[in-house]
N, C-alpha and C positions, 0 to 999 in steps of 0.2 A: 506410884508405879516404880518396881525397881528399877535399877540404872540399867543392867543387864536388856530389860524388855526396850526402855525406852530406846535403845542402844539399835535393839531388833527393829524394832518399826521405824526409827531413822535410816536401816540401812535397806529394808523393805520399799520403803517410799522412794531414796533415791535410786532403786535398781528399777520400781517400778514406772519413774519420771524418765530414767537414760533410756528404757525401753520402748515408752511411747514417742520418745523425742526421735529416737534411730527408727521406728516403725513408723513415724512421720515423714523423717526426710526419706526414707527409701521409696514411701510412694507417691511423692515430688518426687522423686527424681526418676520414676518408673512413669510416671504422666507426663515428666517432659519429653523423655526417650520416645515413646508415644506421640507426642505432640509434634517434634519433630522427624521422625516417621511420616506421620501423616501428610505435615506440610511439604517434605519433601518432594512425596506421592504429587501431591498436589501443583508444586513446582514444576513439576516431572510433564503430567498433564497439561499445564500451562505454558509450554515448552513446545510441544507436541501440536498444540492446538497453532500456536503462532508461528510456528514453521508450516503447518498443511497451509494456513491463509494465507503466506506469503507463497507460495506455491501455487496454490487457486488464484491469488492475483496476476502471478508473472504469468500463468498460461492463459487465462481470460485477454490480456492485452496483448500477446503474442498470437493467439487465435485472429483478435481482430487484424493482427499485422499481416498473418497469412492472408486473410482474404484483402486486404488492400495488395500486397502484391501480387494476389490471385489478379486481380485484376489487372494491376499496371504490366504485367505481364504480355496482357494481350494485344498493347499498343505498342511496348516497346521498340518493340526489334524494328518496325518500318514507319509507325506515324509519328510517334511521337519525335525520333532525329531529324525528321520531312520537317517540322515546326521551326518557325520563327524565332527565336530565344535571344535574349539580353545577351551583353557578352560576360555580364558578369554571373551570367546561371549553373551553379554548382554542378560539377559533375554524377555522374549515377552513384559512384563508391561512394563520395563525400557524399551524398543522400542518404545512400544503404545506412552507412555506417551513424551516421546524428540519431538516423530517426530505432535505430538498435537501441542508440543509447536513451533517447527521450520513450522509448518505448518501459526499456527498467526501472527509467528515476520516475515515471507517471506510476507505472504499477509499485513499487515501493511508497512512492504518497499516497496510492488510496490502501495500501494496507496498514500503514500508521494510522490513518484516519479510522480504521477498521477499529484498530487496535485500540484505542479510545471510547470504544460503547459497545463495541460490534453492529453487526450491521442492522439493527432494530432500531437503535440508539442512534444511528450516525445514516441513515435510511436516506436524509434529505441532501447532504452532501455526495453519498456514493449515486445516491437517482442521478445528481447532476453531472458526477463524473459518469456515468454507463450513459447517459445522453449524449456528451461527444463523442464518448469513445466510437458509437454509432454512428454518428455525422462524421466519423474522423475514415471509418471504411468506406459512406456516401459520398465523400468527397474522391477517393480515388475510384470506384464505379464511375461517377461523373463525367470524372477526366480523362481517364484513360479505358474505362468500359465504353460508356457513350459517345467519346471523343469529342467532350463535348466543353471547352474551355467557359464559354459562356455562362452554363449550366450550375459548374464546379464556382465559378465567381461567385454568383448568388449563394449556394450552401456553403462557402470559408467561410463566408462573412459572418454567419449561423453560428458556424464552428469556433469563430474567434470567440464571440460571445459566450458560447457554453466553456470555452476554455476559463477565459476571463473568470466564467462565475465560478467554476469548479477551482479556482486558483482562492478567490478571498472565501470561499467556505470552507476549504480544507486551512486559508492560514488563521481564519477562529477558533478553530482546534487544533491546529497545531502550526508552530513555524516552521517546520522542519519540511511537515508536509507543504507547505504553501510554496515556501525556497526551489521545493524538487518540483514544480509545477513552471515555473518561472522560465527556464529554457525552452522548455514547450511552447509557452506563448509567444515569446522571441521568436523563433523557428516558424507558427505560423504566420506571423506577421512579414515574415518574409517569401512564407511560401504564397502569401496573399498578396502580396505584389506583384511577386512573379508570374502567377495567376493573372492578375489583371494587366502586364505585359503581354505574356504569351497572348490573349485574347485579342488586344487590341494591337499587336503583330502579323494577327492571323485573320 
């Protein structure tokens, strides 16, 4: 072959190699733009969805707080200050204000918990957390619907135990959620004394 040709097809092959090579990377790098894109999207979505769930949890437990003060409402103002009380029984504000706060850090630990399978997957811990939360508005009905100290002693006691259990389910999946559970049980523990005070005062 003369030198001239061989000369041809060596410059032929390498125009034809820099062209597959550049017509390669450009669609890597047209699939990643792509791919990133997508995931973005997808981020995006996944953002979206865990902000609505933390939102569906803080008004599901703020719901149940309305009807507990739906209730204590209705004894406040003249039976319940009529009652017998410890002297060391927290005032209304200092109530209001704990159980505001134990009200966000419960609903932030069962949206962690959420947030870990969703709620298909994580079904057996939130049954047990939506079970107090139940017994947590039974307990103020009880006491201040019923007026009925006696009544409310038997369901704490209920409530302690669904707290308890809703506390080491949620710290198997998670610590953080288990941590934010931990004041809550505290708080009934003494709202359960109290309870058993006021009773055997009255």
């Amino acid at each position: 072959m003369p030198q001239e040709k061989r000369f041809a097809h060596a410059v032929y092959y390498r125009n034809s190699v820099t062209l597959n090579w550049r017509q390669f990377v450009s669609e890597m790098l047209s699939l990643k733009i792509e791919w990133n894109c997508s995931r973005k999207s997808q981020d995006k979505m996944s953002k979206t969805k865990q902000i609505l769930g933390l939102v569906v949890s803080l008004g599901l437990v703020y719901s149940v707080a309305w009807l507990g003060s739906f209730f204590t409402n209705m004894s406040l103002a003249a039976w319940y200050p009529s009652l017998s009380k410890p002297t060391w029984t927290p005032s209304g504000a200092t109530i209001a204000l704990v159980w505001t706060i134990l009200y966000a850090t419960m609903a932030i630990a069962a949206w962690t918990v959420w947030l870990s399978g969703g709620l298909i997957e994580q079904r057996r811990p939130l049954g047990i957390y939506a079970v107090q939360l139940f017994l947590n508005a039974g307990w103020s009905f009880l006491f201040f619907g019923l007026r009925s100290p006696g009544l409310a002693l038997v369901e704490i006691i209920f409530l302690w135990i669904a707290i308890l259990m809703t506390l080491i389910s949620f710290w198997r999946i998670s610590l953080t959620a288990g941590v934010l559970m931990v004041p809550y049980l505290l708080w009934a523990s003494i709202a359960a004394v109290l309870n058993f005070m006021v009773w055997r005062l009255n």
